[in-house]
C-alpha positions as CSV (number, residue, x, y, z in Angstrom):
1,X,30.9,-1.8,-22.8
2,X,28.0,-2.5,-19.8
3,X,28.0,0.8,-19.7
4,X,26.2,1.5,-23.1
5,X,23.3,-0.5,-22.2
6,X,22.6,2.5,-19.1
7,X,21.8,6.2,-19.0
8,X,24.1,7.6,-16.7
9,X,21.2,10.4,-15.3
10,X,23.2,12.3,-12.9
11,X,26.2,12.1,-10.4
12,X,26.5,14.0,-6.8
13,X,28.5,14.0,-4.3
14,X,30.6,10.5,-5.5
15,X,27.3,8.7,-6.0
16,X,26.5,7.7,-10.1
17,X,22.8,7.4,-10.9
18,X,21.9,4.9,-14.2
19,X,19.0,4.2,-15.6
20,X,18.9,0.2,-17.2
21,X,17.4,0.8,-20.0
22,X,16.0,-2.4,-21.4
23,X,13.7,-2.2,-18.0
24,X,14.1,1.0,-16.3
25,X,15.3,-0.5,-13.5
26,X,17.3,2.4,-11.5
27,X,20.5,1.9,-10.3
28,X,23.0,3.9,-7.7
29,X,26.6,3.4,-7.0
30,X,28.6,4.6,-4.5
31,X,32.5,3.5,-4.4
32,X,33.8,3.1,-0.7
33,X,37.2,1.4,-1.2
34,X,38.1,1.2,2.8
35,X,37.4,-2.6,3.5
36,X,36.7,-5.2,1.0
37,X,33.4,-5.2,1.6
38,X,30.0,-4.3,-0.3
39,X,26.4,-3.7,0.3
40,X,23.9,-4.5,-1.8
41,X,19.9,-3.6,-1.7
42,X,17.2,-3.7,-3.8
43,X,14.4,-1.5,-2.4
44,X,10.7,-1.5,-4.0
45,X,8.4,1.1,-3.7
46,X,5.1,-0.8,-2.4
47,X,4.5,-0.5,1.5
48,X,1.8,-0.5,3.8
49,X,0.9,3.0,2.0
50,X,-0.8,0.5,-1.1
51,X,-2.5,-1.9,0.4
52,X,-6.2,-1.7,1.0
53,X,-8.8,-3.6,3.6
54,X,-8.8,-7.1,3.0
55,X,-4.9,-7.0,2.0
56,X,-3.1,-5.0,5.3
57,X,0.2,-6.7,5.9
58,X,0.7,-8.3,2.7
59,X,4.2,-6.3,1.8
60,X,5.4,-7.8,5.0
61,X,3.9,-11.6,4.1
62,X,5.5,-11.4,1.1
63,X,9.0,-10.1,2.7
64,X,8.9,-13.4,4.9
65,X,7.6,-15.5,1.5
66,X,10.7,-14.4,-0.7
67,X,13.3,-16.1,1.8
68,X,11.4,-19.4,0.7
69,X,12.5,-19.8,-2.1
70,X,12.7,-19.5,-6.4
71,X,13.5,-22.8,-8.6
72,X,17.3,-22.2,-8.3
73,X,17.6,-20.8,-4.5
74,X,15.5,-23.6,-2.4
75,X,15.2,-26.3,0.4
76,X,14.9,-29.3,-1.9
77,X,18.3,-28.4,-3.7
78,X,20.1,-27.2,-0.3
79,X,20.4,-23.8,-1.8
80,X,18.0,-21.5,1.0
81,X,18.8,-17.9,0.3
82,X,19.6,-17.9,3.9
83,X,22.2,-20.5,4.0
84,X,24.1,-19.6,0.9
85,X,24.1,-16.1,1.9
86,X,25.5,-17.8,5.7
87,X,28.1,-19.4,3.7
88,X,29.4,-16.5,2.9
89,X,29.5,-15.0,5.9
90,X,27.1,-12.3,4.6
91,X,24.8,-9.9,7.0
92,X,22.1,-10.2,5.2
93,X,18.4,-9.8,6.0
94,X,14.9,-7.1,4.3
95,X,12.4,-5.0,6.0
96,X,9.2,-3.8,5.5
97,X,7.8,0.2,6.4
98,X,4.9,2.3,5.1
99,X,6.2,3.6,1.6
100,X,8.7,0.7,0.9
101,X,10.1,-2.9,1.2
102,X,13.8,-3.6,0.6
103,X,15.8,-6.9,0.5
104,X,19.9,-6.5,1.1
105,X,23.0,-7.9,1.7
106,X,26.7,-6.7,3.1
107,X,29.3,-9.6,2.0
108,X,32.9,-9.5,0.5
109,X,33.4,-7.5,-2.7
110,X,34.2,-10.8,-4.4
111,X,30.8,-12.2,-3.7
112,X,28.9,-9.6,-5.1
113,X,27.7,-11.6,-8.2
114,X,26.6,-14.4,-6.3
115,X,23.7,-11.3,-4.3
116,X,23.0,-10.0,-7.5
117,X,22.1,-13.1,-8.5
118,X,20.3,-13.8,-5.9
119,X,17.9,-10.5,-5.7
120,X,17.5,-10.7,-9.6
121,X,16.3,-14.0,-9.6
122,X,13.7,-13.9,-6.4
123,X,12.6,-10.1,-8.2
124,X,10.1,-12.4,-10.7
125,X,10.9,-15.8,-9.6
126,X,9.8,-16.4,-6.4
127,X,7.9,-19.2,-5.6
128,X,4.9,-18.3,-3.6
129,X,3.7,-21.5,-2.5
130,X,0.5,-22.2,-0.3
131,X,2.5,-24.1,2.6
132,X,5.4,-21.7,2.7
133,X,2.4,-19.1,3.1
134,X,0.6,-21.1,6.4
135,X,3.8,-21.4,7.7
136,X,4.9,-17.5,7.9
137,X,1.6,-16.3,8.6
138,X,2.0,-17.9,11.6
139,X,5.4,-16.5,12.2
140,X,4.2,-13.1,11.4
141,X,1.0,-13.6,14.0
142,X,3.4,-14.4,16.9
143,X,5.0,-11.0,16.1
144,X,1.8,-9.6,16.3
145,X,0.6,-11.3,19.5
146,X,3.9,-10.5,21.0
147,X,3.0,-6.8,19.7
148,X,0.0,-6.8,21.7
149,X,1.7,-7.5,25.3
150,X,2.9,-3.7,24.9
151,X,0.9,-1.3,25.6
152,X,2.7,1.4,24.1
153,X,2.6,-0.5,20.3
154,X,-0.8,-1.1,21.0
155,X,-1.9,2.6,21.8
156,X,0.8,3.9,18.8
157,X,-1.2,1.6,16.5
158,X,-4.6,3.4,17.2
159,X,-2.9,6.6,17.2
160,X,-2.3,6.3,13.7
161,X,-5.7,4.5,13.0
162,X,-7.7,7.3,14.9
163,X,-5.8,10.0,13.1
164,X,-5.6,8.9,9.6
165,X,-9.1,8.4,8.5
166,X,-8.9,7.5,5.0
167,X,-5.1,7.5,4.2
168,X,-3.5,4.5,4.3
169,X,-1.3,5.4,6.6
170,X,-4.2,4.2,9.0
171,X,-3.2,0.4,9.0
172,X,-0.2,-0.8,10.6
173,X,2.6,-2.2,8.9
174,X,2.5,-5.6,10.0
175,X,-1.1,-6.0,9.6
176,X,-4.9,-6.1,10.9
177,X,-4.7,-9.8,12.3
178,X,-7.9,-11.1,10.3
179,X,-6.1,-9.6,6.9
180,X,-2.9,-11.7,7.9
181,X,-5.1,-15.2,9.0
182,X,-7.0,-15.0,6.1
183,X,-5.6,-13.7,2.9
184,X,-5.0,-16.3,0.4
185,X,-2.3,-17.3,-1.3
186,X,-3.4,-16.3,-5.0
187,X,-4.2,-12.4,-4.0
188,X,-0.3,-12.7,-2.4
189,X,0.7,-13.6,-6.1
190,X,-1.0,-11.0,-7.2
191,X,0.3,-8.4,-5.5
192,X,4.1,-9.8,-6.1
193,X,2.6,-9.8,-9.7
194,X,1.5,-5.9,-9.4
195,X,4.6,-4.5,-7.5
196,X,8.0,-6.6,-8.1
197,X,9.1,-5.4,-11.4
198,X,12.4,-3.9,-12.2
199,X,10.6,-0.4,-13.3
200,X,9.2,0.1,-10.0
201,X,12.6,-0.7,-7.8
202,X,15.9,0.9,-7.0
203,X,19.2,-1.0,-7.0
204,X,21.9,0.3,-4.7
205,X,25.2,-0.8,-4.6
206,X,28.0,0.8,-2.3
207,X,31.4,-0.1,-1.3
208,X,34.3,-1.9,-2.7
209,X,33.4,-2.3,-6.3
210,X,34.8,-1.2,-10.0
211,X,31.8,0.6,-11.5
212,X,32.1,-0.6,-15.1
213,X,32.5,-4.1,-13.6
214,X,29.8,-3.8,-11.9
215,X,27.5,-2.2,-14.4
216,X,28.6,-5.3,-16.8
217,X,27.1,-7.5,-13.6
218,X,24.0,-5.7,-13.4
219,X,23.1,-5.6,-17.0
220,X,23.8,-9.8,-16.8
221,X,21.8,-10.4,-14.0
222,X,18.9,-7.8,-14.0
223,X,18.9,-6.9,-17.9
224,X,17.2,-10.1,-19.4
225,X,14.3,-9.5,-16.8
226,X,11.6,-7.6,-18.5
227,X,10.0,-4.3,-17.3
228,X,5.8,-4.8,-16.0
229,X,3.6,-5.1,-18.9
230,X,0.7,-2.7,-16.9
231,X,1.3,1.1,-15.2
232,X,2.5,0.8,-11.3
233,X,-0.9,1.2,-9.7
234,X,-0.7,4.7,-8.0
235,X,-1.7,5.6,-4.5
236,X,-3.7,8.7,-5.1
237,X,-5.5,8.4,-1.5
238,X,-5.3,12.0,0.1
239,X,-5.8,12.4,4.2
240,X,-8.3,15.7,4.1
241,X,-7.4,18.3,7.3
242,X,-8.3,17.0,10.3
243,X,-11.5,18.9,11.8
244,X,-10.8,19.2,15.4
245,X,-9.3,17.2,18.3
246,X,-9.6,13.5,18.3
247,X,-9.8,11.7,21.9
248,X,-9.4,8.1,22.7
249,X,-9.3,5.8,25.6
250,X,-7.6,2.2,25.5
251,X,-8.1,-0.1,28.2
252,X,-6.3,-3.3,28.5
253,X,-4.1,-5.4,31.3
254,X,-1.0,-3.4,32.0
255,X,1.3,-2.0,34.8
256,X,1.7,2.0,34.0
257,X,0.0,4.1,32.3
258,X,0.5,5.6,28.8
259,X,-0.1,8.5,27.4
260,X,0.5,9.7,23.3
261,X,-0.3,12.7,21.3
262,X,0.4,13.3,17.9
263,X,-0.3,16.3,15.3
264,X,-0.5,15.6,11.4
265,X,2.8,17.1,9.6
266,X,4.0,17.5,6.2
267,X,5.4,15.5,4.1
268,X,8.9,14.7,3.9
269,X,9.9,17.0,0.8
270,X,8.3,19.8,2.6
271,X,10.1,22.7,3.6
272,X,9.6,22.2,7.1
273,X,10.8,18.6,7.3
274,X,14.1,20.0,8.7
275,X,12.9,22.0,11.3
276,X,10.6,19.5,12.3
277,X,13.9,16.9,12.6
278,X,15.4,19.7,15.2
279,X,12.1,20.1,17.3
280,X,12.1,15.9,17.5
281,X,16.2,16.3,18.7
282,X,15.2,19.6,20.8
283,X,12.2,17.9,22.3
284,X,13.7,14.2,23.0
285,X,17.5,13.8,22.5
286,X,18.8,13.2,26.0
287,X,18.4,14.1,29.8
288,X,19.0,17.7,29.0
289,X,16.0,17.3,26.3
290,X,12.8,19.6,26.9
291,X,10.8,16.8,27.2
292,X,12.9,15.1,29.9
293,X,13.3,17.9,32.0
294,X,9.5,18.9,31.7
295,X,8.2,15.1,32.4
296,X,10.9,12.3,33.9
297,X,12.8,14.8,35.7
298,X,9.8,15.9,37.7
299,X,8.9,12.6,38.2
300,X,5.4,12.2,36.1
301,X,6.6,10.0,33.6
302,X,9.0,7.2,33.6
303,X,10.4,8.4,29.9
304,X,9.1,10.2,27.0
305,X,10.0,10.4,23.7
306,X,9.3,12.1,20.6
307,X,9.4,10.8,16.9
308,X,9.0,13.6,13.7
309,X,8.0,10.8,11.3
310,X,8.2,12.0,7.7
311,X,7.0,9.6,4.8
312,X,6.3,10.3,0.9
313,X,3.0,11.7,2.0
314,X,1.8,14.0,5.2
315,X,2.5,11.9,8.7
316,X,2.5,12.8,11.9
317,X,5.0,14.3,15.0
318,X,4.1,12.4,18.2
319,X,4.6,12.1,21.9
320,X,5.0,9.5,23.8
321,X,5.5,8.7,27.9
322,X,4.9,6.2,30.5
323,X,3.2,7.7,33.2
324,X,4.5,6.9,36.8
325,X,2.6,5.7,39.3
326,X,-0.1,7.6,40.9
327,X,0.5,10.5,38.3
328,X,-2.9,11.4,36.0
329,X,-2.8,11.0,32.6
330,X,-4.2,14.7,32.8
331,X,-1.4,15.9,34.6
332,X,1.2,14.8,32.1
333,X,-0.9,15.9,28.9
334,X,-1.0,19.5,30.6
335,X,3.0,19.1,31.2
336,X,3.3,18.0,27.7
337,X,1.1,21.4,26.2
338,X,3.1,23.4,28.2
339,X,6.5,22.2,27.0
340,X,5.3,23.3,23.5
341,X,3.3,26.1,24.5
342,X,6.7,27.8,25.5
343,X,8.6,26.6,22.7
344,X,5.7,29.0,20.7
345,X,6.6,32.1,23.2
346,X,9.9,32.3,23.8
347,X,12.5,31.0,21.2
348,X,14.9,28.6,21.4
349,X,18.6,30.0,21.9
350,X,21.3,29.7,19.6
351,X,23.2,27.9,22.0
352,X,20.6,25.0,22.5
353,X,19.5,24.7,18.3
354,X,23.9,23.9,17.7
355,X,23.9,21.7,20.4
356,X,21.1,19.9,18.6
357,X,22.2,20.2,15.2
358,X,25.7,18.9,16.3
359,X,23.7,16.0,18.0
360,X,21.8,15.1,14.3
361,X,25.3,15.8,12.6
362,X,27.0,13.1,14.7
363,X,24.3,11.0,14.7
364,X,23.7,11.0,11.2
365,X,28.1,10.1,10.7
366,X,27.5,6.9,12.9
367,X,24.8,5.8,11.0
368,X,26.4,6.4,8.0
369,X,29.8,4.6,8.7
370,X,29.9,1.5,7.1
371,X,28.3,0.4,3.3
372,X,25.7,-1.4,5.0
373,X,25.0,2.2,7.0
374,X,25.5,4.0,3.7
375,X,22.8,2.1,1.7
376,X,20.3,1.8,4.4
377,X,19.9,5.4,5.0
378,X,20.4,6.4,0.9
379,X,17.7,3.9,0.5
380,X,15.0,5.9,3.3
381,X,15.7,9.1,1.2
382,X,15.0,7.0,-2.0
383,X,11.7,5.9,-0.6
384,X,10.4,8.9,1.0
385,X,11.7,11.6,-1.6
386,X,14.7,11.0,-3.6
387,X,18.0,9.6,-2.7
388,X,19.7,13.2,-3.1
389,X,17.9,14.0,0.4
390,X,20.6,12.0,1.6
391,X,23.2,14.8,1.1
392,X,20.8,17.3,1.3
393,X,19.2,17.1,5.0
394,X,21.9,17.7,6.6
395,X,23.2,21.2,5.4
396,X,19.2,21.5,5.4
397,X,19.7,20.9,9.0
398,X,22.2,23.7,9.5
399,X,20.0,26.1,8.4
400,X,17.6,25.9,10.3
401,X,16.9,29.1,12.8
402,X,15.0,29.6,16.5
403,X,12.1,31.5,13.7
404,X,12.1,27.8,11.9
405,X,11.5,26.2,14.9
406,X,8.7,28.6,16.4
407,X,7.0,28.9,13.1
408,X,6.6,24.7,12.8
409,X,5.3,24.4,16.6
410,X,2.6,27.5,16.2
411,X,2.0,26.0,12.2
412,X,0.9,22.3,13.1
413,X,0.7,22.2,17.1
414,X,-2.6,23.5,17.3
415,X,-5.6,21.6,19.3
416,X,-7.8,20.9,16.1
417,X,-4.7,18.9,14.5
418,X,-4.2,16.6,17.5
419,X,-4.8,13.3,18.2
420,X,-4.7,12.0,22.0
421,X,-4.7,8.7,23.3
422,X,-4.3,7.6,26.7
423,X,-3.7,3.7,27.9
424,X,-5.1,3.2,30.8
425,X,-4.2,-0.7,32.9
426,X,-7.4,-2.5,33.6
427,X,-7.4,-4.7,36.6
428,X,-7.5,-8.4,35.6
429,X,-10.3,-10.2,37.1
């Protein structure tokens, strides 16, 4: 049976964890039998969050590089990954964030051999080739320039930059432009050589499958591949307390101006990730929002927005709004203060917190309503903690008290853990 070549670690909530063990590739299945459909994803855990100067943006180079191509799945033979996957009628696609990359595919349940194939075979066998290289890094500098018409990227970028001072955390996903221009093709080897080994990824399959089936696929496809021969470089980088308010001006051609604030927050194991997931809700979700009645309803801003962003290590809660016309940016940072100054003083009421939680509740169903949904958001509680969090933050959610929420904002919303930046439009000449 497949299912002696695994280690079947755990099972919760109808989803089976295994362990292959000629590879310690990890593997988690979730049955969904209500269309005959199924979603597959490998996810790595290399990021932004381990790559150093000289190498920014070269997780999300080699995302673009591993739809070029291996010996089996390529141009010259008329098997792209893309247009077999098409054939298929698969949704199909990867992404790149701080603390992981991930490659995936939804298709019918019969096809599912033909994506395992697939993900094994581009895992080692991906041909990183010199022109394929050229060619995306100019693809990927068009999404940066395209990046840089909008001024609120653009001051969100140095947000992060000016607040993380030695954590990676400091360089954007995508890139610094020079890194993405100049790094050469044999250091993008490299890093594929480091990172994309079966030891340091998780496979997730959910949706209309048999598991022992689909254990015996697994074991075909991934088994023969063999785990790294080295230790997974760690990332043992810490971001030391900040020492007092940071303060930056950006000037650039623009219409309106911007204004965004953020304060350093644990990370997303922490105790207080849930309550800091309510504040986010409390402080953004919708016209009745704190934020939106404090900012757009009075007319300062044109929106705001607020974003609890919790990663495998410490990140940051941040504020964002465009100003309206002939408001200061002074005026709105004052509003801003005072909308959490009085979330410190006075609590929020029991009434407003349910209404919240019922927000992240439903919220958190929609996103979670097809295998495609399912994997995607197992896969961000794979990368950032475990996949368990999955289950977990929810009922973590709906525990969470008016104290929970007053103790986070007087914890981390102080003035010597805040970053401000303001974008300001400079005339064109």
């Amino acid at each position: 049976m497949a299912s002696g070549l695994f280690t079947r670690v755990t099972e919760y909530e109808g989803i089976a964890e295994y362990r292959l063990e000629s590879n310690g590739l990890k593997v988690l299945l979730a049955e969904q039998r209500t269309a005959p459909v199924v979603a597959l994803m490998v996810l790595y855990r290399v990021g932004s969050r381990n790559e150093a100067v000289g190498r920014t943006g070269a997780t999300h180079l080699l995302e673009h590089m591993l739809f070029k191509g291996t010996p089996t799945y390529n141009k010259r033979k008329g098997t792209q990954i893309a247009a077999v996957l098409q054939r298929q009628g698969a949704v199909f696609n990867a992404d790149t964030w701080v603390d992981r990359t991930r490659y995936y595919e939804m298709l019918p349940s019969d096809q599912l051999g033909l994506a395992m194939h697939l993900e094994a075979d581009r895992m080692r066998n991906s041909l990183i080739a010199d022109e394929d290289r050229q060619l995306e890094m100019t693809v990927v500098r068009n999404e940066l320039e395209r990046g840089e018409n909008d001024p609120a990227r653009i001051l969100d970028e140095r947000v992060w930059a000016m607040a993380f001072r030695e954590h990676p955390y400091h360089h954007p996903t995508i890139g610094w432009r020079s890194d993405v221009e100049g790094i050469p093709t044999s250091q993008l080897k490299e890093f594929y050589d480091v990172y994309y080994h079966p030891n340091n990824a998780t496979l997730f399959v959910v949706g209309d499958f048999e598991t022992e089936a689909t254990l015996a696929m697994i074991a075909e496809h991934f088994g023969p591949i063999p785990r790294s021969t080295h230790d997974i470089p760690p990332m043992y980088t810490v971001e030391p307390p900040q020492q007092g308010e940071v303060r930056f001006v950006l000037r650039r051609a623009g219409q309106l101006g911007v204004i965004e604030m953020a304060w350093h927050t644990p990370e997303a194991t922490h105790a207080d990730a849930a309550a800091l997931s309510v504040l986010d809700r409390l402080l953004s979700a919708g016209v009745t929002s704190r934020l939106y009645q404090s900012l757009v309803e009075t007319q300062l801003t044109v929106d705001a927005d607020s974003n609890s962003w919790q990663f495998l290590d410490p990140g940051l809660f941040t504020i964002e709004a465009t100003i309206s016309p002939g408001i200061t940016h002074e005026a709105v940072e004052q509003a801003i203060i005072a909308t959490i100054d009085r979330l410190k003083s006075e609590p929020v009421s029991e009434k407003e917190l349910q209404k919240i939680k019922n927000m992240i509740a439903t919220r958190s169903i929609f996103l979670r309503d097809s295998p495609l949904g399912v994997v995607s958001e197992l896969s961000e509680s794979e990368a950032v903690a475990d996949w368990k969090l999955y289950i977990d933050l929810p009922r973590r959610v709906a525990e969470v008290t008016p104290e929970d929420v007053q103790r986070v904002v007087r914890t981390y919303f102080h003035d010597d853990n805040r970053t401000v930046g303001y974008f300001i439009p400079k005339e064109e000449q």
